[in-house]
N, C-alpha and C positions, 0 to 999 in steps of 0.2 A: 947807744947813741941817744942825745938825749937836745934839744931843740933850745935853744937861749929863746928866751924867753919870746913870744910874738908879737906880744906887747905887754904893757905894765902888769897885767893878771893872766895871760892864756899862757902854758907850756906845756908840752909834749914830749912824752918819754917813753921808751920801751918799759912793760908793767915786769917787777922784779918777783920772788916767790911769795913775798912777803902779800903783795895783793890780790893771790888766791881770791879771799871773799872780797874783796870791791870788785873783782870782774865775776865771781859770782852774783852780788849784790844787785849788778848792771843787766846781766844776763836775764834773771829774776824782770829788772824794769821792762828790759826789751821784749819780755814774752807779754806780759802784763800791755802794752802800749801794740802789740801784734795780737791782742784778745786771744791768747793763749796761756795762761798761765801753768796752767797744767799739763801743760808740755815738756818743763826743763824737768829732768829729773838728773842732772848734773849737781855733783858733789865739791865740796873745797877739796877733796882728794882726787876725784876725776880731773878738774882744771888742774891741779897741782903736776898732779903724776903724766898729762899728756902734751902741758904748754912747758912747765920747766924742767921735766926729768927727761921727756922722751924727746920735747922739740918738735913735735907733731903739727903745731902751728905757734906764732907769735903772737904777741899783745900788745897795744898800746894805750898810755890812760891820757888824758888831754886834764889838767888841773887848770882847776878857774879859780883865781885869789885865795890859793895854795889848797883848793879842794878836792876831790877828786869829781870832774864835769862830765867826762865822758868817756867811753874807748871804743876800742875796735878789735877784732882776731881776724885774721888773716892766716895764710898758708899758700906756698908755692903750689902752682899747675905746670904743662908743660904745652906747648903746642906743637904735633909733629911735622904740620904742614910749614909752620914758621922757622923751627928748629932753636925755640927759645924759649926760657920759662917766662910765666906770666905771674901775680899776684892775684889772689882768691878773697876778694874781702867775705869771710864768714859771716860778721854781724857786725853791726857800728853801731853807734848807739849815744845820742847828748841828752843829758839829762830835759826834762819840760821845761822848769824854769829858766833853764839857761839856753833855751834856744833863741835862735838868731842873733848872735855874740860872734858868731864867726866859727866857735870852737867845729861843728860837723864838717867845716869845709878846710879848717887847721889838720883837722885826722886826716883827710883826702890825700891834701897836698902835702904830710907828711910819708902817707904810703905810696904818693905817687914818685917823691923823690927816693925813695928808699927803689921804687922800683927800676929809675933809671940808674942808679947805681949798681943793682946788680944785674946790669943788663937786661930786663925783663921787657920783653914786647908787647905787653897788655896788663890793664889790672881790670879786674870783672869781679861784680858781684850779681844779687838779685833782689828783688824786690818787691813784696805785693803788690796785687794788682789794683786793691784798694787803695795803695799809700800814696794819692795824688801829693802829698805835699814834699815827700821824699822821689817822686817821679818829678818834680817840676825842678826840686833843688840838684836832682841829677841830671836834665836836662840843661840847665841853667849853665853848669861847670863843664855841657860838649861832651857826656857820657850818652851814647846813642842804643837802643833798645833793641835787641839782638831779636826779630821776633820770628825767625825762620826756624829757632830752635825752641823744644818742648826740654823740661826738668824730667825727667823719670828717678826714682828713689825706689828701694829694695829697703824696708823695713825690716826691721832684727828676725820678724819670725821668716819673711820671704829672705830674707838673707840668709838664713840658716836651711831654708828649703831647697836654695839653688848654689848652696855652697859643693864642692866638688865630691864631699865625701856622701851625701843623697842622689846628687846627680847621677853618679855612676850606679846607682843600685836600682 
């Protein structure tokens, strides 16, 4: 699926195998602009082998006057109370100089129709608590701040510590 164009320079497509390293590249910007950089330890073969072999999650890149400006990964959840899948945005990301062009709110509202199409009854992400300017652009667009709920993460060594085969021992 792939968006005609939004205007004379913004389009939006689903990212094909070939953009491995532009969404690695991106990924790189977004730890970088999250004052993390030494966080990604993601490969052109990790993005390869879990967005286009396995299907693990989807991609989208947003081209600015046939560039490549920004994207997004995503991945289906589910809610049991609702009894419906929802949309996971992972990471989004427009490049600095191209912000406020519209393109961050083009990704939005391309995964938001994407999400009404497959019936999905939510799309959620997250967001530093630093990020006032991504906090105000998401308030702006009626996305409301879920703040009843805490993140909890199991890190690769806790993950492997309370994986079932330690558990039991």
């Amino acid at each position: 699926m792939e968006t005609p164009a939004l205007n004379d320079k913004l389009k939006i497509r689903f990212a094909v195998e070939e953009d491995t390293g532009i969404l690695l590249d991106f990924i790189k910007k977004l730890a970088i602009y999250e004052k993390r950089p030494e966080s990604v330890t993601a490969t052109d073969d990790d993005i390869r082998r879990t967005i286009f072999e396995k299907k693990i999650a989807e991609a989208i890149i947003a081209e600015y006057d046939g560039l490549a400006a920004g994207f997004a990964i995503f991945f289906h959840n589910f809610s049991t109370f609702i009894g419906k899948p929802g949309i996971y945005i992972e990471d989004l990301f427009v490049d600095d100089e191209l912000r406020g062009k519209g393109i961050g709110r083009a990704l939005f509202s391309f995964i938001a129709d994407l999400a009404i199409k497959r019936d999905c009854a939510m799309l959620e992400w997250t967001v530093l608590k630093w990020n006032t300017p991504s906090i105000r652009f998401y308030e702006k667009i009626g996305a409301k701040n879920k703040e009843e709920w805490f993140i909890y993460r199991l890190d690769k060594k806790s993950l492997s510590d309370t994986a079932l085969n330690k558990a039991l021992k």
